[in-house]
VMD Tcl script that builds the backbone (N, CA, C; Angstrom):
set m [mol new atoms 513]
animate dup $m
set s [atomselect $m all]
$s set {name element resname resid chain x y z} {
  {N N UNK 1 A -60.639 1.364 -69.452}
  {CA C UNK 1 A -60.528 1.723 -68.060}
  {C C UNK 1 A -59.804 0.658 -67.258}
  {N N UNK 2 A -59.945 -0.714 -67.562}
  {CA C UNK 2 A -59.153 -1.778 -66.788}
  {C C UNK 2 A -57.734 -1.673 -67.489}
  {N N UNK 3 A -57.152 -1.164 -68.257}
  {CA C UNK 3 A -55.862 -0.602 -68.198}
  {C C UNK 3 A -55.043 0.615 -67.587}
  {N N UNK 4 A -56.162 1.311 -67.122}
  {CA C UNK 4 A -55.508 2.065 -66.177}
  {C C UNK 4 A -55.458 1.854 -64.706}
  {N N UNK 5 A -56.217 1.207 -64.817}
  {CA C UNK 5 A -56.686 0.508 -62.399}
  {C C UNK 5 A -55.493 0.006 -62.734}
  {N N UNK 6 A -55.382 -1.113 -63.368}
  {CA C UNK 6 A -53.749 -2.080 -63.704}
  {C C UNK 6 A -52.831 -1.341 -63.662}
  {N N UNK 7 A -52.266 -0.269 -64.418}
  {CA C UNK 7 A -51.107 0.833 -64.198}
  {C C UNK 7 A -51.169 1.272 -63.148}
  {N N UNK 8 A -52.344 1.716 -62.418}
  {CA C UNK 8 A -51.915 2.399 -61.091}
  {C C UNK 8 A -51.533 1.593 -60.292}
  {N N UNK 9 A -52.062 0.715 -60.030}
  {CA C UNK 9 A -51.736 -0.250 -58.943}
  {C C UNK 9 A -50.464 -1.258 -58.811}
  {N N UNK 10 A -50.029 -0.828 -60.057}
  {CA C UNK 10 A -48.880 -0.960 -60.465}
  {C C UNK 10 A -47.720 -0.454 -60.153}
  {N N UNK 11 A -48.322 0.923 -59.750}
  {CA C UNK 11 A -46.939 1.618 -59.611}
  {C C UNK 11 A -46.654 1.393 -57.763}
  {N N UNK 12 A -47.028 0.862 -57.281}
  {CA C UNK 12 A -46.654 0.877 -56.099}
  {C C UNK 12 A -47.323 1.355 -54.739}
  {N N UNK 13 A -46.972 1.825 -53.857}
  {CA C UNK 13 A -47.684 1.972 -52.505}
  {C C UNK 13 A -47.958 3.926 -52.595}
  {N N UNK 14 A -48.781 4.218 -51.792}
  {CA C UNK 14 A -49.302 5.600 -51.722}
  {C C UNK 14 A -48.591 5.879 -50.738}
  {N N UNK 15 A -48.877 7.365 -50.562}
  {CA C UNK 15 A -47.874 8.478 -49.354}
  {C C UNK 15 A -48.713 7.822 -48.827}
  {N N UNK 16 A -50.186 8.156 -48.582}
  {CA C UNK 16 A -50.885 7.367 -47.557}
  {C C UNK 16 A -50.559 6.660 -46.604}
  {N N UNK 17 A -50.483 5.256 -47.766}
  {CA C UNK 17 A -49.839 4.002 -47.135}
  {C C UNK 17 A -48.504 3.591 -46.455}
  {N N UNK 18 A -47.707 4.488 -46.963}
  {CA C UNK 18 A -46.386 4.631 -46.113}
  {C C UNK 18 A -46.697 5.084 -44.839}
  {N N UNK 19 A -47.140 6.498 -44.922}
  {CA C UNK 19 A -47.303 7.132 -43.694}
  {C C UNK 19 A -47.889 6.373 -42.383}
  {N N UNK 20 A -48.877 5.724 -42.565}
  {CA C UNK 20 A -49.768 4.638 -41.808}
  {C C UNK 20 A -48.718 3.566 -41.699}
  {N N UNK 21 A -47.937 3.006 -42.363}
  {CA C UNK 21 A -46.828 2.310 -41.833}
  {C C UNK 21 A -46.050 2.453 -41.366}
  {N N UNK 22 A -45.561 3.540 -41.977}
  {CA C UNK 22 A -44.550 4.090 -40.417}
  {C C UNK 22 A -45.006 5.120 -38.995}
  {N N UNK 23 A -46.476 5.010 -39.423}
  {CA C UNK 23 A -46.695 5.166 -37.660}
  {C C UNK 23 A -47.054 4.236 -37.106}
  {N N UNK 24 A -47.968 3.202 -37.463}
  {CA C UNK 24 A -47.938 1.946 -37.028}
  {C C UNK 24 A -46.462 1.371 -36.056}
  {N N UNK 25 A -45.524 1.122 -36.987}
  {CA C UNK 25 A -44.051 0.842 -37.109}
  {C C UNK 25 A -43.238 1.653 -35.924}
  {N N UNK 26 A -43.434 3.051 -35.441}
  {CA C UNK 26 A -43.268 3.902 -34.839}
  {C C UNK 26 A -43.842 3.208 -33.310}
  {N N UNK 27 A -44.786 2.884 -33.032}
  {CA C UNK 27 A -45.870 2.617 -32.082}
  {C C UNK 27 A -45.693 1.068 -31.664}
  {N N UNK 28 A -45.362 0.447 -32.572}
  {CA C UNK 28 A -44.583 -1.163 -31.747}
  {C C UNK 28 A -43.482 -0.408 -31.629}
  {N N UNK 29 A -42.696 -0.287 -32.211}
  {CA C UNK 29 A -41.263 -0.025 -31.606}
  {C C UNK 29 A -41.138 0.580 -30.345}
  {N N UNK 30 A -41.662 1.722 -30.042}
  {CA C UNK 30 A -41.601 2.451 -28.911}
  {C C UNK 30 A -42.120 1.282 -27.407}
  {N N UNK 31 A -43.662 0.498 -27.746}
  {CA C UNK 31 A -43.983 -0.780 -26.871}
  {C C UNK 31 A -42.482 -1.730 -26.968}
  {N N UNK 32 A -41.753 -2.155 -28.056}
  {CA C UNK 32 A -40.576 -3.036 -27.686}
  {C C UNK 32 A -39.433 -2.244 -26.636}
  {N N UNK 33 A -39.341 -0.914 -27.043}
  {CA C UNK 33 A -38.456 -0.256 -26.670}
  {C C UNK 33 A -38.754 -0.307 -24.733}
  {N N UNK 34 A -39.807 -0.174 -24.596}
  {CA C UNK 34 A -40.433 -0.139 -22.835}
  {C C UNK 34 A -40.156 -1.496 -22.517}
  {N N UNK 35 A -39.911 -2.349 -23.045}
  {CA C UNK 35 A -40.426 -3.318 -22.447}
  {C C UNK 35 A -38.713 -4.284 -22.549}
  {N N UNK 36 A -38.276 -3.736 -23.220}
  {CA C UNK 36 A -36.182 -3.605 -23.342}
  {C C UNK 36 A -35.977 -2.903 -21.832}
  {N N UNK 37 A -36.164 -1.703 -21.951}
  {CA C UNK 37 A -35.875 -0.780 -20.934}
  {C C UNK 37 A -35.919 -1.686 -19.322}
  {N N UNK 38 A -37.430 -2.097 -19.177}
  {CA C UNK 38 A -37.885 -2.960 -18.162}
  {C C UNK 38 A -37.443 -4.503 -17.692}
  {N N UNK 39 A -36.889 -4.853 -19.076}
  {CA C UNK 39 A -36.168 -5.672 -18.374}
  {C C UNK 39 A -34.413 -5.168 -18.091}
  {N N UNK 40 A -34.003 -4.311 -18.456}
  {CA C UNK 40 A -32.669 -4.072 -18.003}
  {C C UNK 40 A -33.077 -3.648 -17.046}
  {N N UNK 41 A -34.052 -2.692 -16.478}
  {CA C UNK 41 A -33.899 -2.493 -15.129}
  {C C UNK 41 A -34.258 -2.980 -13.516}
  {N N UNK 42 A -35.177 -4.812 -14.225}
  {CA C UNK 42 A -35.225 -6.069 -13.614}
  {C C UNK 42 A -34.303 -6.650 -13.399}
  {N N UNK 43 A -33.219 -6.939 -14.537}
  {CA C UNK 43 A -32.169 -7.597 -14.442}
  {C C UNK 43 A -30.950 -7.030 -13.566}
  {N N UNK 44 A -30.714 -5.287 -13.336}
  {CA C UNK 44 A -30.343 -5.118 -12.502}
  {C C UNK 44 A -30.563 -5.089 -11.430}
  {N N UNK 45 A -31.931 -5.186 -11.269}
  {CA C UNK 45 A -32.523 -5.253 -9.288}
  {C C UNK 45 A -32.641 -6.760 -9.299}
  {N N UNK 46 A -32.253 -7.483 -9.883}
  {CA C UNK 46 A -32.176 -9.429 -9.724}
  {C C UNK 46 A -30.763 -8.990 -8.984}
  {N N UNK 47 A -29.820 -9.032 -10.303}
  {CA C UNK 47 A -28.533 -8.860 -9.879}
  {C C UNK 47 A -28.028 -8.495 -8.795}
  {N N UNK 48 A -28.473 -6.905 -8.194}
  {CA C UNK 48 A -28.328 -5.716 -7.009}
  {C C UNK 48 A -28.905 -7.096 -5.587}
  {N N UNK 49 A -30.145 -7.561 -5.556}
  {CA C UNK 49 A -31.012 -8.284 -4.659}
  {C C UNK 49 A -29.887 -9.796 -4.266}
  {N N UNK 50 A -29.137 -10.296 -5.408}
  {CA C UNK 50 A -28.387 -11.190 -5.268}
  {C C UNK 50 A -27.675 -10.758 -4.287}
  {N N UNK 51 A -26.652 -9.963 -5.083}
  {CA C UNK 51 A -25.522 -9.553 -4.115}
  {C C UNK 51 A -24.975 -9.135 -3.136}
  {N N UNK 52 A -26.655 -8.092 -3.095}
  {CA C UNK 52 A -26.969 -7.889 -1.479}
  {C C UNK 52 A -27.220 -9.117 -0.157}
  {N N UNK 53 A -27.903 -9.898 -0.753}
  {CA C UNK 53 A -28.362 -11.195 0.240}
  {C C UNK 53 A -26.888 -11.929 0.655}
  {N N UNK 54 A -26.273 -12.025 -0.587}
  {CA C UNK 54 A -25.171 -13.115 -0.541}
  {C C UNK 54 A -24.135 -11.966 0.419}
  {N N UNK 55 A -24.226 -10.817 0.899}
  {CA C UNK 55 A -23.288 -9.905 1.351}
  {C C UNK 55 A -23.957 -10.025 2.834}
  {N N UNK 56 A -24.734 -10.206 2.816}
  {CA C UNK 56 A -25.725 -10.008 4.806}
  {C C UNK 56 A -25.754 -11.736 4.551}
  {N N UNK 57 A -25.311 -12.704 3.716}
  {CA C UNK 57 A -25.368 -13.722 4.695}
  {C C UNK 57 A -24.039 -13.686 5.157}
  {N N UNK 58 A -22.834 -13.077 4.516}
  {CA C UNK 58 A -22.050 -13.262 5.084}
  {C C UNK 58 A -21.759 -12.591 5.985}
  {N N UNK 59 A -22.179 -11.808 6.503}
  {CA C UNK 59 A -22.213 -11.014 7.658}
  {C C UNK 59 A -22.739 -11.582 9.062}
  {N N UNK 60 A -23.713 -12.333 8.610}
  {CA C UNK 60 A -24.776 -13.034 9.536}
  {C C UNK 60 A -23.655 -14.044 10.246}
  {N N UNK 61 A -23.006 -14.864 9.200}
  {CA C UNK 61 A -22.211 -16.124 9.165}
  {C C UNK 61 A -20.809 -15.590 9.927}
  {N N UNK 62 A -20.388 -14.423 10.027}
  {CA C UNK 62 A -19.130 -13.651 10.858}
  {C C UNK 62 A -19.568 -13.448 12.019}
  {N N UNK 63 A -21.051 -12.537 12.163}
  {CA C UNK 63 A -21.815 -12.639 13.562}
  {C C UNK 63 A -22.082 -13.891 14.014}
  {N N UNK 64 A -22.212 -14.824 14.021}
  {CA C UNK 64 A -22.608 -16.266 14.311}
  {C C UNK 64 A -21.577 -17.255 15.208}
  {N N UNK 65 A -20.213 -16.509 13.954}
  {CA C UNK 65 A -19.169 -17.452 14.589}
  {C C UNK 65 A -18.507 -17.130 16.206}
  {N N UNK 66 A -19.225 -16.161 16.956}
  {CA C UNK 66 A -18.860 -15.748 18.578}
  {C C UNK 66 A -18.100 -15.233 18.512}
  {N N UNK 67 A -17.165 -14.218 17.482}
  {CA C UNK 67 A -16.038 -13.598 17.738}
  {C C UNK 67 A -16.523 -12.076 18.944}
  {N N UNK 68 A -15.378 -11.706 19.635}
  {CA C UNK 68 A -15.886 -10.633 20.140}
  {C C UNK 68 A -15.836 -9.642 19.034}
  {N N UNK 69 A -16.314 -8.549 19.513}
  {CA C UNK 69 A -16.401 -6.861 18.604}
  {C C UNK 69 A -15.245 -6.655 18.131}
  {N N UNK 70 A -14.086 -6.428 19.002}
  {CA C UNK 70 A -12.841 -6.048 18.935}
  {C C UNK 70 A -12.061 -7.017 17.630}
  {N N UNK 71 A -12.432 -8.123 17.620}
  {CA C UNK 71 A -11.964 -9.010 16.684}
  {C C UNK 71 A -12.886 -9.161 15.452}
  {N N UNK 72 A -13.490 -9.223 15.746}
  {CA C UNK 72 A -14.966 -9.191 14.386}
  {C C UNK 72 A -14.711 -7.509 13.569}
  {N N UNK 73 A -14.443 -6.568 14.439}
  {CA C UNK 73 A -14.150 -5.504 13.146}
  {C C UNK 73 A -12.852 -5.440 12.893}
  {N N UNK 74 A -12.031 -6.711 13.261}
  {CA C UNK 74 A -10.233 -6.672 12.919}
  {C C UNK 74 A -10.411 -8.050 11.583}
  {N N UNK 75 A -11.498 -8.026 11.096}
  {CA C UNK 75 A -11.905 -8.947 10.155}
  {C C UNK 75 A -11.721 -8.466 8.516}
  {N N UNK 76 A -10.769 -8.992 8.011}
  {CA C UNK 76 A -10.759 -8.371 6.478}
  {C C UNK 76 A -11.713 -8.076 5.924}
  {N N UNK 77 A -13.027 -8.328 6.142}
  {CA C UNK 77 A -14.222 -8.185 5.600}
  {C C UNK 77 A -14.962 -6.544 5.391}
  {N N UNK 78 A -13.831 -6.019 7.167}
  {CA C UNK 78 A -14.393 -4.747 7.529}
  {C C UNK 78 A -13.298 -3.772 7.544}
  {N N UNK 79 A -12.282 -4.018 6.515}
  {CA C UNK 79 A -11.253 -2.825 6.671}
  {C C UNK 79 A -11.837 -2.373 6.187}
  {N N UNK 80 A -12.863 -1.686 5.309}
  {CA C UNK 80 A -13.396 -0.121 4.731}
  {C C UNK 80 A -14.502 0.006 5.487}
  {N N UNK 81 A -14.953 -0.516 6.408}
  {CA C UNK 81 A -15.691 0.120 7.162}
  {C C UNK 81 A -16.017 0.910 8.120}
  {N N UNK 82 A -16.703 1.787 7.978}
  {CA C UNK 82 A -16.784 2.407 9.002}
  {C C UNK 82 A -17.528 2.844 10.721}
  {N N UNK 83 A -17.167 2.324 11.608}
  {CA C UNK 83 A -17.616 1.770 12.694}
  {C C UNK 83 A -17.742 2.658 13.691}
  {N N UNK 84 A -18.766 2.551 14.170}
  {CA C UNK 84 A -19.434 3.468 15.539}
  {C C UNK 84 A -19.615 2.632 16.906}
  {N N UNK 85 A -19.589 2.834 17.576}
  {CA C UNK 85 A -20.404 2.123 19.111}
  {C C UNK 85 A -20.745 3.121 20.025}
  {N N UNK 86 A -21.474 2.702 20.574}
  {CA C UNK 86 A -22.415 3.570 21.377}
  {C C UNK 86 A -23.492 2.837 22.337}
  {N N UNK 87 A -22.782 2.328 23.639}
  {CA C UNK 87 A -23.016 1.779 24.589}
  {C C UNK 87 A -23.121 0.177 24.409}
  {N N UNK 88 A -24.137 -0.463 24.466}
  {CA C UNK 88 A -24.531 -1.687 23.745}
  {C C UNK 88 A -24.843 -2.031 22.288}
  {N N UNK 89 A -24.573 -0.854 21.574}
  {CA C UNK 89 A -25.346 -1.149 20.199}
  {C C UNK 89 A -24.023 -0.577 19.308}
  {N N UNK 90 A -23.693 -0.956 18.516}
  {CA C UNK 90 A -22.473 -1.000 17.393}
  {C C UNK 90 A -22.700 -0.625 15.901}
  {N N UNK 91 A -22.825 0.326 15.256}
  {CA C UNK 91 A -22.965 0.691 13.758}
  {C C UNK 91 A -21.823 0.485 12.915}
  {N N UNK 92 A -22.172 -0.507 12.192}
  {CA C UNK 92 A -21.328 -0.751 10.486}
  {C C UNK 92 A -22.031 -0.228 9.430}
  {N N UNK 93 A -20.515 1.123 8.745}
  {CA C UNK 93 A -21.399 0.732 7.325}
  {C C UNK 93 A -20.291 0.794 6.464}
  {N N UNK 94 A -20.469 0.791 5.204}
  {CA C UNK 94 A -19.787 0.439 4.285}
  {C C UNK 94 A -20.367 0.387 3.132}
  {N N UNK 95 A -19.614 1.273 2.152}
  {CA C UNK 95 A -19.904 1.466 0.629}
  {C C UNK 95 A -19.043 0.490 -0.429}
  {N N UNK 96 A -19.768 0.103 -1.148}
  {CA C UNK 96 A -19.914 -0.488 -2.075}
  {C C UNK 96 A -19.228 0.504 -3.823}
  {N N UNK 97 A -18.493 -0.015 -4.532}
  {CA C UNK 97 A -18.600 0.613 -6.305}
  {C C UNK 97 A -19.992 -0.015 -6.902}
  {N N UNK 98 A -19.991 0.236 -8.412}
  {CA C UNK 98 A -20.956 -0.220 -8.918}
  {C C UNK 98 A -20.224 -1.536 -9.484}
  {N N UNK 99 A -19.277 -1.833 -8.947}
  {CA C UNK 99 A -19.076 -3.507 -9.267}
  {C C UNK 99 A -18.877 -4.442 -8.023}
  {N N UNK 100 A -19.184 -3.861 -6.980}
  {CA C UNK 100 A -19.384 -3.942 -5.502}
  {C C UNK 100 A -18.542 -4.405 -5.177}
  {N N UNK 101 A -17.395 -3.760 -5.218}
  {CA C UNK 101 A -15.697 -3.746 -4.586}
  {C C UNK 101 A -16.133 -2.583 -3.507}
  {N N UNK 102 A -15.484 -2.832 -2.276}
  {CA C UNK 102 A -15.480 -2.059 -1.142}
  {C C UNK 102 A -14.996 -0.822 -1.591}
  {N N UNK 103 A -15.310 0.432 -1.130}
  {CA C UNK 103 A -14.562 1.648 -1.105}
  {C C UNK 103 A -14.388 2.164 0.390}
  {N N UNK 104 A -13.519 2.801 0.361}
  {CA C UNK 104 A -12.773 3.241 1.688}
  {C C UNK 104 A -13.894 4.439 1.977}
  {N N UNK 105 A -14.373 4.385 3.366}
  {CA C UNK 105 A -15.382 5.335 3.701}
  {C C UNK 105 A -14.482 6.414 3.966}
  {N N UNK 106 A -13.370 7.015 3.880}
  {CA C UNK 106 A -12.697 8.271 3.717}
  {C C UNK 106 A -12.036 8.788 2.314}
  {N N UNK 107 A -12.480 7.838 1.287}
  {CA C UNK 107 A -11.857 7.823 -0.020}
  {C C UNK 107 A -12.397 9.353 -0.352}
  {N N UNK 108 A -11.929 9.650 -1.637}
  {CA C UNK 108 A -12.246 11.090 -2.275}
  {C C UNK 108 A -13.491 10.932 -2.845}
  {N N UNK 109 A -13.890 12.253 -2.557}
  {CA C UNK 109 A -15.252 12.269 -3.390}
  {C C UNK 109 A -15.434 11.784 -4.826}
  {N N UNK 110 A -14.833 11.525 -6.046}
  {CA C UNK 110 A -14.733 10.774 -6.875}
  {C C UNK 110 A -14.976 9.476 -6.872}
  {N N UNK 111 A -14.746 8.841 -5.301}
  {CA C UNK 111 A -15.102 7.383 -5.501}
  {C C UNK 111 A -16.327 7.766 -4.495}
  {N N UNK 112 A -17.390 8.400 -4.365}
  {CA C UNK 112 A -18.606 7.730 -3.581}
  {C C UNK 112 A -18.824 6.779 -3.756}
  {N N UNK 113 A -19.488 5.894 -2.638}
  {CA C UNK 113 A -20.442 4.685 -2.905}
  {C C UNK 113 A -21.417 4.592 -3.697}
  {N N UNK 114 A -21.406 3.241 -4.815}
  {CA C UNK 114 A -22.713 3.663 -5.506}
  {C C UNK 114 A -23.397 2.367 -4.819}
  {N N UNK 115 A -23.480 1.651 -3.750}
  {CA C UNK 115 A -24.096 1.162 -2.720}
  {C C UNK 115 A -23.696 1.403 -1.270}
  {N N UNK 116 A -24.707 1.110 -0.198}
  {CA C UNK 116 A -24.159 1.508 1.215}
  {C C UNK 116 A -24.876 0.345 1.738}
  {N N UNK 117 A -23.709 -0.145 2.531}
  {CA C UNK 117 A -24.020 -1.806 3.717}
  {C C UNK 117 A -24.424 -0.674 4.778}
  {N N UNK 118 A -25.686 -0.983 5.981}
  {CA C UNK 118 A -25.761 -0.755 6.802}
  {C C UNK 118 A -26.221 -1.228 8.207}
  {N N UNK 119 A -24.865 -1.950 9.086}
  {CA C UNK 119 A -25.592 -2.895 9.938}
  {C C UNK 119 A -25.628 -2.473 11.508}
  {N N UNK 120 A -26.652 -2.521 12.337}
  {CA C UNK 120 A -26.372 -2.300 13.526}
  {C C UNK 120 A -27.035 -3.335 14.397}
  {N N UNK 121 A -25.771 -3.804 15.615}
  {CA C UNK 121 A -26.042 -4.551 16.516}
  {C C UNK 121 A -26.139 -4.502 17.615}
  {N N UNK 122 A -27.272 -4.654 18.235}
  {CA C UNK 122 A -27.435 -4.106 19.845}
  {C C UNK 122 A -27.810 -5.760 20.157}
  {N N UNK 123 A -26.675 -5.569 21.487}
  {CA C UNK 123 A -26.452 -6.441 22.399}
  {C C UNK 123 A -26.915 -6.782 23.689}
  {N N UNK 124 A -28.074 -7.639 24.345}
  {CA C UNK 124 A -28.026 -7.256 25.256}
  {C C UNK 124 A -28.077 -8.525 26.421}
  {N N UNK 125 A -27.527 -8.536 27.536}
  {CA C UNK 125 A -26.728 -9.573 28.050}
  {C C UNK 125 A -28.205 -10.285 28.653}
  {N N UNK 126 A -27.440 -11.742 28.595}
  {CA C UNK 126 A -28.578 -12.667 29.315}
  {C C UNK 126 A -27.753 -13.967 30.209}
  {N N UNK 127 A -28.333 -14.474 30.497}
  {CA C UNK 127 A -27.898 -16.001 31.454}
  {C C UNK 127 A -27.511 -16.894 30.313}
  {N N UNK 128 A -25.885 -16.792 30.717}
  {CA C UNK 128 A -25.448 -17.915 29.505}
  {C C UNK 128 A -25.062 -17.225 28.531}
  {N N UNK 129 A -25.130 -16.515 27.929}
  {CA C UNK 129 A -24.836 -15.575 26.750}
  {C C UNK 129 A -25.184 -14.197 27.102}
  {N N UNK 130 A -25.042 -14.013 25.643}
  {CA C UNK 130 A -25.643 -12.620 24.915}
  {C C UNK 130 A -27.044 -12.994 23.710}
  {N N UNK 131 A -27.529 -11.788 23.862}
  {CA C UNK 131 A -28.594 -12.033 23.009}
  {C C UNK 131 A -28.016 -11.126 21.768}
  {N N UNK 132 A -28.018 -10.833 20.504}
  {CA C UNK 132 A -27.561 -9.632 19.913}
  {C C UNK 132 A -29.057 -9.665 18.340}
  {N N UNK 133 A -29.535 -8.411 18.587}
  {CA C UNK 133 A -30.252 -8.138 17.519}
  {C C UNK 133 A -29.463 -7.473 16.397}
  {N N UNK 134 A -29.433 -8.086 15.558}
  {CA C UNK 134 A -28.640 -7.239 13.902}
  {C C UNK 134 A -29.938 -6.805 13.181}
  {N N UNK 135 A -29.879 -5.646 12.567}
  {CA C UNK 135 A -30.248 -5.089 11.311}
  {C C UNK 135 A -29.482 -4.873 10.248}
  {N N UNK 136 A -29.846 -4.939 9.379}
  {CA C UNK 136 A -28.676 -4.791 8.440}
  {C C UNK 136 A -29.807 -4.154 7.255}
  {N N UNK 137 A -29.125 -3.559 6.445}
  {CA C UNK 137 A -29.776 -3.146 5.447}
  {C C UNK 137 A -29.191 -2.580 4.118}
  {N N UNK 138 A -29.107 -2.666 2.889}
  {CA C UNK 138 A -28.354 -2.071 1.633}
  {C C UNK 138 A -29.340 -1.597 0.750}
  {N N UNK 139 A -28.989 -0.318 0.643}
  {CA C UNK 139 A -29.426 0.337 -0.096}
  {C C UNK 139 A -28.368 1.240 -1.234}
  {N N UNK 140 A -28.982 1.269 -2.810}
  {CA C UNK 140 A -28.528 1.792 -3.749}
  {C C UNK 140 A -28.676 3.504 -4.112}
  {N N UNK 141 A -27.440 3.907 -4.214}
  {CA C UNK 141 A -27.331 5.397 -4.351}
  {C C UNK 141 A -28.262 6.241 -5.160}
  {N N UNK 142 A -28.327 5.579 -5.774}
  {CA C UNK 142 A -28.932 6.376 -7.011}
  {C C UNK 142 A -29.826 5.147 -7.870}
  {N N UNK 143 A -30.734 6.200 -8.454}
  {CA C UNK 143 A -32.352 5.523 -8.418}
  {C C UNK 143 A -31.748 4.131 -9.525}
  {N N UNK 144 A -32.640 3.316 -9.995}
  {CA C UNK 144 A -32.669 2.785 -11.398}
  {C C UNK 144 A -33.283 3.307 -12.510}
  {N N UNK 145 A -32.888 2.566 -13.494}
  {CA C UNK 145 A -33.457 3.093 -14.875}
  {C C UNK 145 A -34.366 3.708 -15.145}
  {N N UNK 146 A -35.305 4.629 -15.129}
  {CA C UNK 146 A -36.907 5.423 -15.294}
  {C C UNK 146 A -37.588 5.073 -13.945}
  {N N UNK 147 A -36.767 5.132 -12.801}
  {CA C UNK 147 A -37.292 5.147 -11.358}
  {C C UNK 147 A -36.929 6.445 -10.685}
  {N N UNK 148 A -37.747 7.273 -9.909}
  {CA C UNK 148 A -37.722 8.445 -9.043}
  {C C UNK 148 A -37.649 7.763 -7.650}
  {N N UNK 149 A -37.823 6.548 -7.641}
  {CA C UNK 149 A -37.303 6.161 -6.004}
  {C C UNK 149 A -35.594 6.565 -5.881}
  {N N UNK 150 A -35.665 7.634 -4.876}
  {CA C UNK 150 A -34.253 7.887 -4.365}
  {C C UNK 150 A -33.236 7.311 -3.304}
  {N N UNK 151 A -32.438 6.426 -3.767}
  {CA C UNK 151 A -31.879 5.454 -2.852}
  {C C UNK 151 A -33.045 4.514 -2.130}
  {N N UNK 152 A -33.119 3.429 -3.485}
  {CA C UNK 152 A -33.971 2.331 -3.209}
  {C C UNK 152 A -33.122 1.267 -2.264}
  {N N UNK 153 A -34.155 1.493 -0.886}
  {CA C UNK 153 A -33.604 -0.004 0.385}
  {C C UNK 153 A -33.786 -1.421 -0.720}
  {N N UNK 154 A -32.509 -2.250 -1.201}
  {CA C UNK 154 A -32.294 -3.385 -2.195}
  {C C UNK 154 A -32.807 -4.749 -1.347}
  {N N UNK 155 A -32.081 -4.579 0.274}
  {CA C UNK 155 A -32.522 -5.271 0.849}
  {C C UNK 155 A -32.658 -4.979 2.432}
  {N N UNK 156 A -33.082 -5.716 3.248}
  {CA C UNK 156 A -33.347 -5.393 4.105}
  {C C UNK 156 A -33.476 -6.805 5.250}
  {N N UNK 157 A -32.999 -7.110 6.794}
  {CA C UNK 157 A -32.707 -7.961 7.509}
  {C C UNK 157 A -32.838 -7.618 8.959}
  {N N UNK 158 A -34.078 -8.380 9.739}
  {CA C UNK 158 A -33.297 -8.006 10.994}
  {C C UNK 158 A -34.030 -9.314 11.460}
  {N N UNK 159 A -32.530 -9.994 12.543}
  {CA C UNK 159 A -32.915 -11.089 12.826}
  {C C UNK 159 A -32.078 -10.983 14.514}
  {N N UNK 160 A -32.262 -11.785 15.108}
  {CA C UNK 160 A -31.480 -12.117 16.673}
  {C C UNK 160 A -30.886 -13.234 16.647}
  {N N UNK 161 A -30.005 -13.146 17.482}
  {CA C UNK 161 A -28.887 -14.376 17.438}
  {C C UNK 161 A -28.605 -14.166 18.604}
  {N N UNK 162 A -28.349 -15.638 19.116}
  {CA C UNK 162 A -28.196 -15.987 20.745}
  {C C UNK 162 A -26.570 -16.272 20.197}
  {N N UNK 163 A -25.216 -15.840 21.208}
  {CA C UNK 163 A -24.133 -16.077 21.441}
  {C C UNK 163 A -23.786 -16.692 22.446}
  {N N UNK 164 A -23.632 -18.298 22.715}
  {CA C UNK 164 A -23.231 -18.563 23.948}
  {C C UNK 164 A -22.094 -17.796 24.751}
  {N N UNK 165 A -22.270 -17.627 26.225}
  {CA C UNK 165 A -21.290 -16.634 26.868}
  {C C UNK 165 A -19.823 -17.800 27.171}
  {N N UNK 166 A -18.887 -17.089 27.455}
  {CA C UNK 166 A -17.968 -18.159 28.094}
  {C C UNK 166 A -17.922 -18.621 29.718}
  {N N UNK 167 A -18.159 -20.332 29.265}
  {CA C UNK 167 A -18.215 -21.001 30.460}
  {C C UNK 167 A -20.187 -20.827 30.780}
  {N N UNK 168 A -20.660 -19.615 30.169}
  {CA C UNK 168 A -22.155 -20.063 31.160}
  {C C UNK 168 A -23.021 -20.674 30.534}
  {N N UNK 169 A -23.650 -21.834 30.896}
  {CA C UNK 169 A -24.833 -22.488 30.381}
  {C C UNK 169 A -24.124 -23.384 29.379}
  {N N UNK 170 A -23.319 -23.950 28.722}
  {CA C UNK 170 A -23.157 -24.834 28.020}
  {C C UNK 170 A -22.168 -25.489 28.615}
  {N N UNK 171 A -22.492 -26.766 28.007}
  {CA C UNK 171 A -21.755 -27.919 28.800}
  {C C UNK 171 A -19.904 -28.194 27.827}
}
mol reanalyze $m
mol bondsrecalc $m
mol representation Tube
mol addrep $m
């Protein structure tokens, strides 16, 4: 009889034992596979969160420098944008590709934005200046990776900025 336990065990692994290994095998993979997925779709909202910030500081840093309206949207920054005003308060927006090259807000439907800049500044006059509140905000077209959020706000800004006026209050 101890020559046959020896032959069997000999011959190798059971259906059994396969089977249980490759569901095992099946069941990490699928946990590596989530957890791949999750970080590509971290690494793009790092990325998206960068580029957004580094895009509203420079916006902030154009608002800052006292240009008037008229000259501030004659700014290379804002030839694809598209600009509203409406009494004291001024709407920018502007789309983005998915390599966040500007697109022309009248371009063909083929190039939609697969991001949208959206800033508005209401102005309102004081002793010595202007006061001007900006919002700004960017949001992405279309969801991320295994997300049902529809056009996730990436980032979001609203701050005030004093503009000295000309000639009042500063020396």
């Amino acid at each position: 009889m101890t020559g046959r336990r020896k032959r069997k065990s000999q011959q190798g692994f059971s259906l059994l034992e396969i089977i249980m290994a490759v569901g095992i095998l099946s069941l990490v993979s699928l946990y590596l596979l989530q957890i791949f997925v999750t970080a590509v779709r971290l690494n793009h909202q790092a990325a998206d969160l960068d580029e957004s910030v580094q895009l509203g500081n420079s916006i902030i840093q154009l608002l800052d420098s006292g240009l008037e309206k008229e000259r501030l949207a004659n700014q290379p920054f804002f030839q694809h944008a598209q600009i509203e005003q409406n009494g004291q308060s001024t709407s920018l927006t502007m789309g983005y590709d998915d390599k966040w090259q500007p697109v022309p807000h009248d371009s063909e439907p083929a190039l939609q934005p697969f991001y949208k800049l959206q800033v508005t500044a209401t102005e309102q006059e004081n002793t010595g200046g202007r006061l001007m509140t900006v919002a700004l905000a960017v949001t992405r077209q279309q969801p991320y990776l295994l997300q049902k959020e529809d056009m996730p706000v990436i980032y979001q800004l609203e701050t005030q900025r004093f503009l000295p006026g000309e000639g009042g209050g500063q020396p």
